[in-house]
Backbone of each chain as ProteinMPNN parsed JSONL, in Angstrom:
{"seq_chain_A": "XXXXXXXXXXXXXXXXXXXXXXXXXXXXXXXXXXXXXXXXXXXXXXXXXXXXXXXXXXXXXXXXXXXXXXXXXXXXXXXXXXXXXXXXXXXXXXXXXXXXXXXXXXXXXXXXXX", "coords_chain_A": {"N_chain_A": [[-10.979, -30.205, 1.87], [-8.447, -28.361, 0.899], [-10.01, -27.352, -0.963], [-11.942, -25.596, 0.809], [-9.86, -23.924, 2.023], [-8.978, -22.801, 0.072], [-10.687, -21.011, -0.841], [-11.814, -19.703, 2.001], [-9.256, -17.975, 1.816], [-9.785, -16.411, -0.673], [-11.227, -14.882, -0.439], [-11.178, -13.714, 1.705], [-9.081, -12.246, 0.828], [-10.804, -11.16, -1.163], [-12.272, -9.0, 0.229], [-10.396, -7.756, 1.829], [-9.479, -5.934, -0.689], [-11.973, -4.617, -1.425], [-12.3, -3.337, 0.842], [-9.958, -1.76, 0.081], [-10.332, -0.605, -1.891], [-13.177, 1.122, -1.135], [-12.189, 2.773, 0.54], [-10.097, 4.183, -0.631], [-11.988, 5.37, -2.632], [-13.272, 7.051, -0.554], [-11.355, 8.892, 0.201], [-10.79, 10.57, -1.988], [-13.179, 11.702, -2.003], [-12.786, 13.585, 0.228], [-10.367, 14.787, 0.241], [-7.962, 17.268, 0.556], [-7.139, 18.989, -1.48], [-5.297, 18.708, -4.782], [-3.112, 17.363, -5.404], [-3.136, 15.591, -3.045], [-5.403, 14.188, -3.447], [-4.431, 12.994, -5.788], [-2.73, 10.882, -4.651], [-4.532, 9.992, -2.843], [-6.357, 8.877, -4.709], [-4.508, 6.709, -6.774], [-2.658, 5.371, -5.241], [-3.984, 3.721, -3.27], [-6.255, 2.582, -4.658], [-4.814, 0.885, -6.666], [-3.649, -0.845, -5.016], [-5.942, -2.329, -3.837], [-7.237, -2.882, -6.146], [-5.254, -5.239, -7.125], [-5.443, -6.463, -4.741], [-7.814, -7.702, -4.833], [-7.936, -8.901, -7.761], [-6.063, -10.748, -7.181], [-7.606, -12.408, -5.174], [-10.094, -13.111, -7.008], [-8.102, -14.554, -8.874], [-7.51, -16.499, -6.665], [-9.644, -18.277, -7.044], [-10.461, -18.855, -9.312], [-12.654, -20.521, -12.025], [-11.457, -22.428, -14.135], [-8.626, -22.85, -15.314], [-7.373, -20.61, -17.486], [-8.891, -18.296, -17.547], [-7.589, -17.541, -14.398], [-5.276, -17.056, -15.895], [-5.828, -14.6, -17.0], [-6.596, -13.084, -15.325], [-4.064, -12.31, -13.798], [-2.7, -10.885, -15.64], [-4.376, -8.893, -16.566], [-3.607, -7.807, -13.721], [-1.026, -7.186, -13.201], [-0.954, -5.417, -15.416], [-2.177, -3.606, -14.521], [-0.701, -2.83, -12.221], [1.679, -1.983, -14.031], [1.187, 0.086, -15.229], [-0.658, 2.234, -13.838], [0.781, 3.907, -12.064], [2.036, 5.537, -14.494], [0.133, 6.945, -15.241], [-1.247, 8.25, -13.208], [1.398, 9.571, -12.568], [1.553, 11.062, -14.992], [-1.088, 12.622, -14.68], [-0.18, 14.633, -12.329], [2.151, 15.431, -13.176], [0.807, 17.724, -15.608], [-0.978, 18.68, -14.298], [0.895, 20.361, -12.663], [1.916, 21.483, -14.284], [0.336, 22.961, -15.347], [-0.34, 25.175, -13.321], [-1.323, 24.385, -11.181], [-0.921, 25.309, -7.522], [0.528, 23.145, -4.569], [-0.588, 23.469, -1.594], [-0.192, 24.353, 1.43], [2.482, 23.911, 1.785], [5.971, 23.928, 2.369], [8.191, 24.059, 1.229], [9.157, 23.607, -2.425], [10.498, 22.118, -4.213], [10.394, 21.609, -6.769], [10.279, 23.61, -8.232], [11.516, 25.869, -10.845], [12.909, 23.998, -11.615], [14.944, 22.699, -10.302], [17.594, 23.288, -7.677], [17.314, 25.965, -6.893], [14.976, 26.665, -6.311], [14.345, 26.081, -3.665]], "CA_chain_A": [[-10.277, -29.409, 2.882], [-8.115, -27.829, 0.224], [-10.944, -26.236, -1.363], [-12.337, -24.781, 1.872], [-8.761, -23.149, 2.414], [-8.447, -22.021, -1.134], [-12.026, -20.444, -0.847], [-11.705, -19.063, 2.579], [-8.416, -16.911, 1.449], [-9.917, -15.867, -1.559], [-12.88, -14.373, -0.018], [-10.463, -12.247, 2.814], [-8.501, -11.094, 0.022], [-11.531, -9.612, -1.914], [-12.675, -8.415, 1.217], [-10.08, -6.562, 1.916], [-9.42, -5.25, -1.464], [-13.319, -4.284, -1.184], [-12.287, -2.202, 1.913], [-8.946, -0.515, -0.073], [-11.218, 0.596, -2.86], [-14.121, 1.493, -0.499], [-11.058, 3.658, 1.817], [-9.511, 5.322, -1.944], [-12.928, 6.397, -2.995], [-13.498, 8.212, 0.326], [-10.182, 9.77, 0.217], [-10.407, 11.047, -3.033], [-13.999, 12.961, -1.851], [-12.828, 14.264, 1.981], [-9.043, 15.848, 0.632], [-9.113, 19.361, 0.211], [-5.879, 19.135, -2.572], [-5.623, 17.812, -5.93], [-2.062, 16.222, -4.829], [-3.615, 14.57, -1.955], [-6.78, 13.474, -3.939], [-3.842, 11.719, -6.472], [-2.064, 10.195, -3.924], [-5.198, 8.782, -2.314], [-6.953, 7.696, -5.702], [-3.778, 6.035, -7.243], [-2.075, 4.051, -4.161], [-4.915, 2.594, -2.215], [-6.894, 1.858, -5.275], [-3.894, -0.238, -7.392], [-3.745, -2.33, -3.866], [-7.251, -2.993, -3.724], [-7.379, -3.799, -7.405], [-4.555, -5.994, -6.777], [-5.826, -8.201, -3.504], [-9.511, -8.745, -5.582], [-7.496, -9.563, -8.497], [-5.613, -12.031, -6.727], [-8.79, -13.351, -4.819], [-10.823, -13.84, -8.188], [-7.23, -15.787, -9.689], [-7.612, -18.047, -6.373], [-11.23, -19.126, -7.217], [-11.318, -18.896, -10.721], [-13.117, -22.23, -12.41], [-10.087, -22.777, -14.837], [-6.722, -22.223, -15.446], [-7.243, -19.344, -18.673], [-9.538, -17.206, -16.325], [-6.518, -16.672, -13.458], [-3.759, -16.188, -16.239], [-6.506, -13.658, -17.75], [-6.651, -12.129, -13.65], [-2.959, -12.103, -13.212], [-2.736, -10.332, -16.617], [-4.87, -7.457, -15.826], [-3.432, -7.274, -12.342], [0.311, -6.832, -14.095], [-0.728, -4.735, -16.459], [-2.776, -2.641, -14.164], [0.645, -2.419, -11.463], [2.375, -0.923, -14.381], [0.565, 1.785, -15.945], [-1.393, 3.325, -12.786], [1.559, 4.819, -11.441], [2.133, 6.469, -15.051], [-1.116, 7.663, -15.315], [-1.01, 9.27, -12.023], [2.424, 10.786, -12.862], [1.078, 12.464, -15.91], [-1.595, 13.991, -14.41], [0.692, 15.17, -11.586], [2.624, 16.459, -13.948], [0.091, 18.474, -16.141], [-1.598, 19.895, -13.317], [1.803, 20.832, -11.686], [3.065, 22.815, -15.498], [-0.971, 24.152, -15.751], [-0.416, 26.251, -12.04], [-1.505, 24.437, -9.462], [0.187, 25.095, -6.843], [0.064, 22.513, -3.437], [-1.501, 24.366, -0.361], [0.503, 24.288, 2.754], [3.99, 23.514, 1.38], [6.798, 24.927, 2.621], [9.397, 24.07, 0.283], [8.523, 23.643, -3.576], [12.038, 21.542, -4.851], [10.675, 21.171, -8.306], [10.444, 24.76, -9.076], [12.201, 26.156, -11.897], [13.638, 22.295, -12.252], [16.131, 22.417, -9.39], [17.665, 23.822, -6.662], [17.045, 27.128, -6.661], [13.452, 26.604, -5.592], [13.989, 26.242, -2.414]], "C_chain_A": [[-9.478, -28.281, 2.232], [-9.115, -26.928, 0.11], [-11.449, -25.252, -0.464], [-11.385, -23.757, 2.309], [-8.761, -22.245, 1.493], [-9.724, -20.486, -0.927], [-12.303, -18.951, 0.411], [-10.809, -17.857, 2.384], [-8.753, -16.053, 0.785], [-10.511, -14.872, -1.393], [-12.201, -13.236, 1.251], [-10.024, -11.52, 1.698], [-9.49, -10.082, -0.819], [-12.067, -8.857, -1.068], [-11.786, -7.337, 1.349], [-9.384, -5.49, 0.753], [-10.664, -4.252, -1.732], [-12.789, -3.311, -0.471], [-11.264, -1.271, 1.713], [-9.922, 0.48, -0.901], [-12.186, 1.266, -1.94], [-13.222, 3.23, 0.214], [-10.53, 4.502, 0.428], [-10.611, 6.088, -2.31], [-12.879, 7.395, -2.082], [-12.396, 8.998, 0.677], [-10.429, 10.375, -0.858], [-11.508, 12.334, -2.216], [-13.478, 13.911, -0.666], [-11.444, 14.985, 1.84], [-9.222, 16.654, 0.032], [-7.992, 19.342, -1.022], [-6.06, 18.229, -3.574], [-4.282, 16.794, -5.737], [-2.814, 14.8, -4.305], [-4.32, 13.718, -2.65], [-5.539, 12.247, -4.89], [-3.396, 10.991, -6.05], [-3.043, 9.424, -3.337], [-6.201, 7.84, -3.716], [-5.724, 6.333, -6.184], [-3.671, 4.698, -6.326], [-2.867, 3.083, -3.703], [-5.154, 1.558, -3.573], [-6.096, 0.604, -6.302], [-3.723, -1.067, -5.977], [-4.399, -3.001, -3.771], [-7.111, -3.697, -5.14], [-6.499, -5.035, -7.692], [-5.051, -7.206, -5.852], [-7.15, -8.613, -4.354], [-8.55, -9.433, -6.493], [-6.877, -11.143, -8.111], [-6.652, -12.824, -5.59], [-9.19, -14.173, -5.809], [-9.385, -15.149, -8.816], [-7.256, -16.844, -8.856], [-8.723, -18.695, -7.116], [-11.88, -19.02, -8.326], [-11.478, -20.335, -11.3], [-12.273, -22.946, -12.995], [-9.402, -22.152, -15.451], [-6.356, -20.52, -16.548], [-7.807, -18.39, -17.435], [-8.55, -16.607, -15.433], [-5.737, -16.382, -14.421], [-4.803, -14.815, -16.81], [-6.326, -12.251, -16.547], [-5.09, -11.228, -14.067], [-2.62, -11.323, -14.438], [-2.891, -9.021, -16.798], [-3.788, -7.415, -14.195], [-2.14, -6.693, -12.818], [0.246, -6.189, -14.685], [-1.569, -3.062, -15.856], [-1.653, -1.349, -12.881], [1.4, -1.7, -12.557], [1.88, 0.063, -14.995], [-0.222, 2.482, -14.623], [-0.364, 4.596, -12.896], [2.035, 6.23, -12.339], [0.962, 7.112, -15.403], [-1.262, 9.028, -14.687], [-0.149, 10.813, -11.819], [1.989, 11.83, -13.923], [0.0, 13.183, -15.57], [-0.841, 15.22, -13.294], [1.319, 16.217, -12.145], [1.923, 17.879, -14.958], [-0.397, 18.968, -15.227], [-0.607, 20.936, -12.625], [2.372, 22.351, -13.279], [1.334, 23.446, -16.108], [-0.663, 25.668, -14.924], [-0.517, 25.995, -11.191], [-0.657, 24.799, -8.521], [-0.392, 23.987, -5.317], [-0.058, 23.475, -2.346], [-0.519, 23.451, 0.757], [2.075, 23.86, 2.888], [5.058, 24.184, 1.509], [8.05, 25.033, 1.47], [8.787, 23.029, -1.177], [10.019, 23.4, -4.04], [11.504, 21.57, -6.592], [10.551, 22.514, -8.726], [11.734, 25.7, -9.644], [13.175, 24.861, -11.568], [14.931, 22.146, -11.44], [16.718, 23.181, -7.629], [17.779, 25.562, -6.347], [15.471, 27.844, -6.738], [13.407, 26.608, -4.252], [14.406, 27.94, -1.287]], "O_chain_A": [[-9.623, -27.183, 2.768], [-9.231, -25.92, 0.809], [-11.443, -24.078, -0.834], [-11.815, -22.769, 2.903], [-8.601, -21.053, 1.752], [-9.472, -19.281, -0.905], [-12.703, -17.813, 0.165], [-11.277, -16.754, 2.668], [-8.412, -14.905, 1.069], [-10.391, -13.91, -2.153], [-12.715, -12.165, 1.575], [-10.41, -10.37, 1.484], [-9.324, -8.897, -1.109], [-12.464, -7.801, -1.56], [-12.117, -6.178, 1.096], [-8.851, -4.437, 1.102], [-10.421, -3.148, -2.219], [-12.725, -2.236, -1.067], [-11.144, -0.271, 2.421], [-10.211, 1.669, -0.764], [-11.884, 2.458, -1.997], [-13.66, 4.379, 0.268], [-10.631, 5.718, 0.59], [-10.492, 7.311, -2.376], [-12.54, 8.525, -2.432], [-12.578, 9.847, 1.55], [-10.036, 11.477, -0.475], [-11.115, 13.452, -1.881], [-13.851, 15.082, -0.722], [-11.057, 15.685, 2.776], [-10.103, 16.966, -0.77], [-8.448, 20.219, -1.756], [-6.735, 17.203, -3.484], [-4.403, 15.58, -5.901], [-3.001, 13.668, -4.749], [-4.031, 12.523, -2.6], [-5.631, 11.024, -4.785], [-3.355, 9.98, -6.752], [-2.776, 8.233, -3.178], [-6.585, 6.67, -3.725], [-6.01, 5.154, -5.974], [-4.183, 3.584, -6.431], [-2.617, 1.877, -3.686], [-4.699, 0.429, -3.755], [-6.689, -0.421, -6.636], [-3.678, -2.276, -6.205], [-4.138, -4.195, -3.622], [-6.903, -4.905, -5.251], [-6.954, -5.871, -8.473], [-5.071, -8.416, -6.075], [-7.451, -9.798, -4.495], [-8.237, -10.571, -6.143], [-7.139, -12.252, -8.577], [-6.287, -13.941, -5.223], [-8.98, -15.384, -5.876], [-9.632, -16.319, -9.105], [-7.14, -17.978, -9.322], [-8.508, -19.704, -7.787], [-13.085, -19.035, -8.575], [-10.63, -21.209, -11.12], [-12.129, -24.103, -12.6], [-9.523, -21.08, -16.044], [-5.475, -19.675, -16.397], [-7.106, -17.887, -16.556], [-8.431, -15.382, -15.454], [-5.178, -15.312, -14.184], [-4.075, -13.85, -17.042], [-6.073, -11.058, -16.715], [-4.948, -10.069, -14.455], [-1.642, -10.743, -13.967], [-2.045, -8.171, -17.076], [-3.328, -6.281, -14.063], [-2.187, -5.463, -12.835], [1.365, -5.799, -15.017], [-1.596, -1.949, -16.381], [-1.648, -0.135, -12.675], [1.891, -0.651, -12.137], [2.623, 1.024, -15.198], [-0.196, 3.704, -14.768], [-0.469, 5.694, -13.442], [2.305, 7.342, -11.885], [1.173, 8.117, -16.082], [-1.351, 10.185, -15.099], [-0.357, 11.967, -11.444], [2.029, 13.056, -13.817], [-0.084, 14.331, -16.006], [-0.953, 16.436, -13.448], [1.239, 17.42, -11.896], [2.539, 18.944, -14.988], [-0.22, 20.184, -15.306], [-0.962, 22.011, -12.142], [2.876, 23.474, -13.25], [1.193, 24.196, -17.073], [-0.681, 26.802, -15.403], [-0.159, 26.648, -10.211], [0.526, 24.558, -8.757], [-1.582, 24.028, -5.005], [0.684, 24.448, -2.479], [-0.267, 22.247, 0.805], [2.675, 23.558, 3.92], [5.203, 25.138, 0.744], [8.62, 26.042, 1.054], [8.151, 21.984, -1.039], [10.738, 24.379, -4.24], [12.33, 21.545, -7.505], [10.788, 22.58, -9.932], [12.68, 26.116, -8.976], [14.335, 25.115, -11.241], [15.888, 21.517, -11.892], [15.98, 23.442, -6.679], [18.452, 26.065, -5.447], [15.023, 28.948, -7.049], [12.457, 27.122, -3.663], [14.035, 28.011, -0.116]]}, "seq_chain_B": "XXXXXXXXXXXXXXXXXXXXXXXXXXXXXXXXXXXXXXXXXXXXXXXXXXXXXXXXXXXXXXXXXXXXXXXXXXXXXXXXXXXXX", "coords_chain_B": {"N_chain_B": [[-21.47, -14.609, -2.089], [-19.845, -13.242, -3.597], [-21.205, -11.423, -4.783], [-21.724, -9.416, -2.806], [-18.977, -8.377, -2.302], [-19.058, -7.039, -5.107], [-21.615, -5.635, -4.668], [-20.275, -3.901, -2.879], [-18.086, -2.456, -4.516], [-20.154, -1.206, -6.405], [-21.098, 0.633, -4.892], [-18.867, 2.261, -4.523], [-17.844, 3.168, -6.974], [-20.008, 4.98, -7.447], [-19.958, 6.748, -5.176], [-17.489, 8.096, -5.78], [-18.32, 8.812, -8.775], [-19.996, 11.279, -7.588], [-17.001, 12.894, -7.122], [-16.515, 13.322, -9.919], [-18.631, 14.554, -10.578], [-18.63, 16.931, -9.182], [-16.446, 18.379, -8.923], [-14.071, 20.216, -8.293], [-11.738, 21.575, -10.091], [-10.365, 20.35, -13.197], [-8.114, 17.788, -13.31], [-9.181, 17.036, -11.271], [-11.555, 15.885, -11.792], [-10.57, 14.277, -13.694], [-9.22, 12.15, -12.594], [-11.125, 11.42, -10.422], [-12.367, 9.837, -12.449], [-10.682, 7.932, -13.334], [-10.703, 6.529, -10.883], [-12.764, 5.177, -11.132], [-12.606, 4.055, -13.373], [-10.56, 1.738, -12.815], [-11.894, 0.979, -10.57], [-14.256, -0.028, -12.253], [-13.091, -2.54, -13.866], [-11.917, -4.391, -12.255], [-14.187, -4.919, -11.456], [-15.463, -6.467, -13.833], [-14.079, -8.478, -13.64], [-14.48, -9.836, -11.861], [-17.364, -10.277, -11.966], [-17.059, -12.048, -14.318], [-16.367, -14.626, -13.11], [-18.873, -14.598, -11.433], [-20.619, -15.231, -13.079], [-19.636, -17.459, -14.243], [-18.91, -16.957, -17.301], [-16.085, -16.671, -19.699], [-15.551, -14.589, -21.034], [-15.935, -11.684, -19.759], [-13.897, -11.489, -18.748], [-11.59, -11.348, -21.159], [-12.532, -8.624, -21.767], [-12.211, -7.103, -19.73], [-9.381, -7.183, -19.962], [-9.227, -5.496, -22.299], [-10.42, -3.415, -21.383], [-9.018, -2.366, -19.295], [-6.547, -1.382, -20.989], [-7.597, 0.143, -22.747], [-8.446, 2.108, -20.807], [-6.424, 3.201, -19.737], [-4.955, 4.693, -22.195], [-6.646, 6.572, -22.643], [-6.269, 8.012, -19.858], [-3.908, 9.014, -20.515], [-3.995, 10.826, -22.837], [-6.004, 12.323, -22.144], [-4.566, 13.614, -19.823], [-1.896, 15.186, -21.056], [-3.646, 16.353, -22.919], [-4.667, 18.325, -21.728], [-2.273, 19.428, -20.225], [-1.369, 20.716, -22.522], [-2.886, 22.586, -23.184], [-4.726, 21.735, -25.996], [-4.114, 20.191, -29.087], [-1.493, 18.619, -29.267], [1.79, 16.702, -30.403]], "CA_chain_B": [[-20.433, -13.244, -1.044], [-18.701, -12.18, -4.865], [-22.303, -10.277, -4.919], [-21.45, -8.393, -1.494], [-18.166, -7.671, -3.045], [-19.425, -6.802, -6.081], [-22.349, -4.345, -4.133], [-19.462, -2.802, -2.298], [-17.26, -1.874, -5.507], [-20.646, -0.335, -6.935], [-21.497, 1.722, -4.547], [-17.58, 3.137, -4.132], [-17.875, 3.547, -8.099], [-21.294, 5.923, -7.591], [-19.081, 7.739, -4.479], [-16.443, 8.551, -7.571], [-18.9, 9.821, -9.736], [-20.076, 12.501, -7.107], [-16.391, 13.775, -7.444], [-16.365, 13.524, -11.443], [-19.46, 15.933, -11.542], [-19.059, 18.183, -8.378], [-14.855, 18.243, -8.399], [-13.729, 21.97, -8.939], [-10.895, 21.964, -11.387], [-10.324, 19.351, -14.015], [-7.122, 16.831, -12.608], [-9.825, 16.024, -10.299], [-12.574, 15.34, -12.757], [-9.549, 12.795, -14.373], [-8.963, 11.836, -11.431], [-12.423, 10.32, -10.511], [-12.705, 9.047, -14.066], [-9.611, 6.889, -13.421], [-10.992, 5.413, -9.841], [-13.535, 4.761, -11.649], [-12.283, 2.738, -14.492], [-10.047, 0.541, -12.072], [-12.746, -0.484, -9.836], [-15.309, -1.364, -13.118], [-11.82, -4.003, -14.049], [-11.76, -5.257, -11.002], [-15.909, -5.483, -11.124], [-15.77, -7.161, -15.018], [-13.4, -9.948, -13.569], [-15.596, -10.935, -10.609], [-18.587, -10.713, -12.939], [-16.827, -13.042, -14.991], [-16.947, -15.436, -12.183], [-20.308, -14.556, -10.822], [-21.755, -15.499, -14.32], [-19.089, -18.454, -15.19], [-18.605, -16.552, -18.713], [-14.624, -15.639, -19.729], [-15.872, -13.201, -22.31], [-15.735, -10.65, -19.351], [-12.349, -11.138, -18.679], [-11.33, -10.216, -22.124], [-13.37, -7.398, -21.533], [-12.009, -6.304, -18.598], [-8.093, -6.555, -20.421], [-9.358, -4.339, -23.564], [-11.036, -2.066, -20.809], [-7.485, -1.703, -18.908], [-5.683, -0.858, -21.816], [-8.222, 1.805, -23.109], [-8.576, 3.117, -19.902], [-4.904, 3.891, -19.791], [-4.596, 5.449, -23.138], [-7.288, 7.702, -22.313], [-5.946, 8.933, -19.136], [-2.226, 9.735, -20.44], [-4.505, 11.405, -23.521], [-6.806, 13.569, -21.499], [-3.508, 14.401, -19.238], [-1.576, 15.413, -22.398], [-4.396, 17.839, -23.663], [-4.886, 19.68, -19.909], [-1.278, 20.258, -20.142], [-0.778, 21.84, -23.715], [-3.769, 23.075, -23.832], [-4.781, 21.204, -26.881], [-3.499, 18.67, -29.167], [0.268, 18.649, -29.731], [2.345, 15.625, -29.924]], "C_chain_B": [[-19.706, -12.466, -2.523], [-19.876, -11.115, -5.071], [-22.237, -8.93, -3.705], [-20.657, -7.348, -2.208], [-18.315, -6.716, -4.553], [-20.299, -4.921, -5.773], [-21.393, -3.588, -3.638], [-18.718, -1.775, -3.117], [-18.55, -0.819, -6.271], [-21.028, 0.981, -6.423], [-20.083, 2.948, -4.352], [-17.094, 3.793, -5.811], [-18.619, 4.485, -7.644], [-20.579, 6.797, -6.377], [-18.202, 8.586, -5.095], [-17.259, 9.004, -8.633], [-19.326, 10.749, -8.866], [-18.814, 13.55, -7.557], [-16.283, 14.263, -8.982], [-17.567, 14.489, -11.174], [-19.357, 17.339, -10.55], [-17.194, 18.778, -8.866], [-14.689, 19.842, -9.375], [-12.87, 22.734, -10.179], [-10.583, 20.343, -12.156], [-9.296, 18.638, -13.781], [-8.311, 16.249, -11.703], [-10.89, 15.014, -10.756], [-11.686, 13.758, -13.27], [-9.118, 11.896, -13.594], [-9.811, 10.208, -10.882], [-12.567, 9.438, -11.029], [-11.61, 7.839, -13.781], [-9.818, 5.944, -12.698], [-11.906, 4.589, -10.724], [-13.755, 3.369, -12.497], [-11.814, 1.827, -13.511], [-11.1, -0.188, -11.376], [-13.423, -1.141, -10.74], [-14.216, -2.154, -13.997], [-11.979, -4.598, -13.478], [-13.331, -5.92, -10.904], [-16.035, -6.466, -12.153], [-15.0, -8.252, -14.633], [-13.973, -10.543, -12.471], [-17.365, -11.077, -11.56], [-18.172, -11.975, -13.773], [-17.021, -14.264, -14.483], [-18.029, -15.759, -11.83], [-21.085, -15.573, -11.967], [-20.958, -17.042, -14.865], [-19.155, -18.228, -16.752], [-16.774, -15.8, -18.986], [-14.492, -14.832, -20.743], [-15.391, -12.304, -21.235], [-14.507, -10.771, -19.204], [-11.656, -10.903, -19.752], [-11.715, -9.078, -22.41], [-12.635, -6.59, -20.563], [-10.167, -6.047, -19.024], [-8.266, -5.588, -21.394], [-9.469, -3.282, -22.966], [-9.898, -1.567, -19.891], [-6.703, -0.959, -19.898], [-6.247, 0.393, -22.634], [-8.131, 3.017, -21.993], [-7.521, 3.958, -19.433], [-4.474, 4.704, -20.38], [-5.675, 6.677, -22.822], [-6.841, 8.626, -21.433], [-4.831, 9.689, -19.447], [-2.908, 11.086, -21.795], [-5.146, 12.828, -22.752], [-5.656, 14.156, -20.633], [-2.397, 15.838, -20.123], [-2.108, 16.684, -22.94], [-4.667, 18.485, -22.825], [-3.659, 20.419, -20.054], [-0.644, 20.889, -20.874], [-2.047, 22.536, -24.218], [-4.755, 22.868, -25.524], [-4.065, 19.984, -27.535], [-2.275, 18.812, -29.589], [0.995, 17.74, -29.365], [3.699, 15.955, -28.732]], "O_chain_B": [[-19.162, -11.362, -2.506], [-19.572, -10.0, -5.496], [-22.651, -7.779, -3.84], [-20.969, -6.223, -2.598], [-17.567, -5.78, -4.836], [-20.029, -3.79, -6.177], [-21.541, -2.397, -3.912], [-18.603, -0.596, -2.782], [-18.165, 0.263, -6.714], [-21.23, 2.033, -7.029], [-20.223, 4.148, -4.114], [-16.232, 4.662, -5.939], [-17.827, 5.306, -7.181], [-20.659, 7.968, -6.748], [-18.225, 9.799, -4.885], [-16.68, 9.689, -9.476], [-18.944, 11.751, -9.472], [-19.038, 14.628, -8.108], [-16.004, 15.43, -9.256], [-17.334, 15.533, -11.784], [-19.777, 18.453, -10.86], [-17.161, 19.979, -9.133], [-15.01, 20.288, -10.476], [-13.047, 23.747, -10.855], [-10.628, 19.312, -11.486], [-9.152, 18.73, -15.0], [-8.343, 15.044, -11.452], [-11.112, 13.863, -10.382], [-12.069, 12.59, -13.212], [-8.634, 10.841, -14.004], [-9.583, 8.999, -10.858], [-12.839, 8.332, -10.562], [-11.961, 6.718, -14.151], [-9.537, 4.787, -13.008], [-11.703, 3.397, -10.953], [-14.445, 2.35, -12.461], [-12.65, 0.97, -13.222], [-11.317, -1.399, -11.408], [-13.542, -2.364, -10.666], [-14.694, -2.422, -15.099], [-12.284, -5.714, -13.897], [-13.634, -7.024, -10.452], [-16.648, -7.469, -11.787], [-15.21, -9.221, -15.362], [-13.896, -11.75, -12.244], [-18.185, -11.996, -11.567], [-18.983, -12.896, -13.875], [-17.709, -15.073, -15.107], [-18.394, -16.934, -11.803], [-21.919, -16.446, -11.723], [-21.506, -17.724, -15.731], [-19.424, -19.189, -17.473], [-16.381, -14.716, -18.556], [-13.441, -14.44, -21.248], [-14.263, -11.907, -21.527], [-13.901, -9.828, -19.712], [-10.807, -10.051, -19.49], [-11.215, -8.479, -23.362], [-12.525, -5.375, -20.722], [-9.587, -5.047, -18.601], [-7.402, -4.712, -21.396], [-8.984, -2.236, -23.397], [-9.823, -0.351, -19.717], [-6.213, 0.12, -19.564], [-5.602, 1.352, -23.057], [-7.892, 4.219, -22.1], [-7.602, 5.065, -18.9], [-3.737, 5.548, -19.871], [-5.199, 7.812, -22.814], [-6.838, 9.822, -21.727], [-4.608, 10.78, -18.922], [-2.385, 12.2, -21.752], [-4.787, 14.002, -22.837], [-5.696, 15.386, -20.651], [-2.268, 17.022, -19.81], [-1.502, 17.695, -23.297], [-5.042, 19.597, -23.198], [-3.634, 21.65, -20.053], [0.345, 21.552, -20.563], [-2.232, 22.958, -25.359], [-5.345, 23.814, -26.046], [-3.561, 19.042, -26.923], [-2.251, 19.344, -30.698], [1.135, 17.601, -28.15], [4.304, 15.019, -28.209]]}, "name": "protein", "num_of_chains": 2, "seq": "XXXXXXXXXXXXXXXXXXXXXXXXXXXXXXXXXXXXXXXXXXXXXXXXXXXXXXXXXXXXXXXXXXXXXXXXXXXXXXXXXXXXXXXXXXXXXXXXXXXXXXXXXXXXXXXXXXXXXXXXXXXXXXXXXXXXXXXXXXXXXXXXXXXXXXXXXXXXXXXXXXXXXXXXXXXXXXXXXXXXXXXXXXXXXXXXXXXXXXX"}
């Protein structure tokens, strides 16, 4: 009965980690901005990689295998976000500029950007 | 059903390489490259399962931690134009 519970959960959660990654890819192709595109690769896809992760750690065969999951999943929650930021940042001190923005706070590093 | 899951993550990988070769300026190219890596992590630890082998899951921590250093690397050289610590 256990097992059938453990099994059933496991199997929504990669499901719907399946359907964040599935939903980040197609954001990345359909936004017209390189912002946007980071904001939809980063976020979704560290969620999704997150709920599989924690699917595969329910229904892994033994005990090394989930700390191996929960390992990657921890190690994947903290570096995305700096990943993300540094390209953010390098694209932002190449030129880009964001498209449709009315107010631009980080230029020249304070308040006399806006 | 980890084979469904599995088919779903490949085909949303091969959606992410369209943008890596069409994508107009390079943040996006790195961009791609990054979905990329995360979902084949997420794919090498359900393979690990699929196959009952925990080789891939040391595989899939070496391939997080490269895939990291690469991106802050390739970020790094976009934004000085070369290599400068």
């Amino acid at each position: 009965m256990t097992g059938l519970i453990a099994k059933t959960a496991a199997f929504v959660l990669m499901a719907a980690g399946a359907l964040f990654s599935f939903a980040s890819v197609l954001g990345i192709i359909r936004f017209p901005d390189i912002y946007t595109r980071i904001h939809a690769g980063t976020k979704a896809l560290s969620g999704g990689a997150l709920l599989i992760l924690a699917g595969a750690s329910i229904i892994a065969p033994t005990w090394q295998m989930a700390g191996k999951f929960m390992l990657v999943a921890a190690f994947l929650l903290a570096t995305n976000p700096v990943a993300s930021h540094a390209i953010a940042r390098a694209s932002y001190k190449h030129g880009f500029k964001p498209g449709k923005t009315l107010i631009d706070e980080y230029q020249g590093g304070g308040r006399e950007g806006r | 059903m980890i084979a469904a899951v599995i088919w779903v993550l490949l085909a949303s990988s091969a959606l992410g390489f369209w943008r890596v070769i069409k994508g107009p300026t390079v943040p996006d190219r790195i961009i791609a490259a990054d979905a990329i890596s995360v979902i084949l992590t997420t794919m090498l630890a359900l393979l690990s399962i699929a196959f009952d082998d925990p080789v891939f899951a040391d595989i899939a921590i070496a391939f997080a931690v490269l895939a990291f250093v690469d991106v802050l690397i390739m970020a790094n050289f976009f934004e000085h134009g070369g290599l400068r610590s």
